[in-house]
C-alpha positions in Angstrom: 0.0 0.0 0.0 1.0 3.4 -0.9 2.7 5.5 1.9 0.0 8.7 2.3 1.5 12.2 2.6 -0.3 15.6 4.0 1.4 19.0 3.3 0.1 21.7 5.8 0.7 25.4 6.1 0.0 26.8 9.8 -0.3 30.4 10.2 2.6 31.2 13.0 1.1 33.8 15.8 4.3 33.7 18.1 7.1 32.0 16.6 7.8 29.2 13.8 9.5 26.9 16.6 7.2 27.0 19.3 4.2 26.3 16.7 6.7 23.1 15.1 6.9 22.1 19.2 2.8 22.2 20.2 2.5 20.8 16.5 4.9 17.6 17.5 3.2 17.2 20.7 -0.2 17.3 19.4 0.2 14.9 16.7 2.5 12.5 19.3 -0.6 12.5 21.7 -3.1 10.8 18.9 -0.7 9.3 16.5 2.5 8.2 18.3 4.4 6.7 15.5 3.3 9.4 12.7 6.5 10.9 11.3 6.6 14.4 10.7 8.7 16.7 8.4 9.5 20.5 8.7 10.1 22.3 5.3 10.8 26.1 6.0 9.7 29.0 4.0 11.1 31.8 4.1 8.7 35.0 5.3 7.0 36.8 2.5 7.4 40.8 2.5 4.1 42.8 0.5 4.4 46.4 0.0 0.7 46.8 -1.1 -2.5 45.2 -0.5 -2.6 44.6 -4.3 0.7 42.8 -3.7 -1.1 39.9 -1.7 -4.5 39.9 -3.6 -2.7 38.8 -6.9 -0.5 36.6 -5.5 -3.8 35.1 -3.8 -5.1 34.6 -7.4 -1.9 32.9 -8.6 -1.7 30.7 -5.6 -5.4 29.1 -6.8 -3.5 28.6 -10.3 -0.5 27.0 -9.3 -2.9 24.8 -6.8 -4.7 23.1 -9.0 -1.6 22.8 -11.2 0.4 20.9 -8.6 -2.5 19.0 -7.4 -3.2 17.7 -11.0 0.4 16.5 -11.5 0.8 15.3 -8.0 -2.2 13.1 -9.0 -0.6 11.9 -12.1 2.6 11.2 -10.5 0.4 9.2 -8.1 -1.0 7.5 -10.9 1.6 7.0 -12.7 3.7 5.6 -9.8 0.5 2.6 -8.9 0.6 1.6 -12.6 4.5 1.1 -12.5 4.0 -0.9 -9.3 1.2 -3.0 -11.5 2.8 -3.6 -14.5 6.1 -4.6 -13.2 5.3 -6.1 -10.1 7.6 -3.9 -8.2 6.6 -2.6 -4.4 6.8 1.2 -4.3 10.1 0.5 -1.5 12.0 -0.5 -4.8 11.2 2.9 -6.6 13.6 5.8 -6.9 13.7 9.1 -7.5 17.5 10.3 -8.7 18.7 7.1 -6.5 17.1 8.2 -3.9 13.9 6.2 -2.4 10.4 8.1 -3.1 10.1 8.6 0.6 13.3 9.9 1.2 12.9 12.6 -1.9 9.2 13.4 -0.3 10.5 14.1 3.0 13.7 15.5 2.5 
């Protein structure tokens, strides 16, 4: 069975750390053996409002663009496993194991 990934964006209200800490804790509490991964983002400077209104609109763009090829890679990846036979472990990415490359 496929491993299944969740990408989240938090807004941060005191700092990034403290969040990644109640966020660890949290998860730890209900799912004890569920891995998580940090990926940090540097902070985003606007000057104008209009700044963050049109990069609102291309966010929606580039959504649905990455969700569509995330779901072909997906597909793409289950009909490799069916065709050859091969478990998804065996899979790689530039040498590197799918896992590995999504989390790292």
């Amino acid at each position: 069975m496929a491993t299944r990934y969740w990408v989240v964006s938090l807004p941060v209200q005191n700092s990034a750390s403290s969040l990644w800490t109640r966020l660890q804790q949290s998860i730890s509490k209900r799912a004890f053996d569920t891995p998580i991964y940090r990926f940090n983002i540097p902070n985003l400077r606007v000057g104008t409002l209009d700044s963050p209104l049109a990069l609102s609109d291309d966010l929606l763009k580039s959504n649905s663009f990455i969700e569509g090829v995330s779901h072909k890679i997906r597909r793409q990846i289950e009909e490799l496993e069916r065709v050859s036979g091969v478990v998804s472990s065996s899979l790689t990415v530039d040498g590197v194991s799918v896992d590995s490359y999504l989390t790292r």
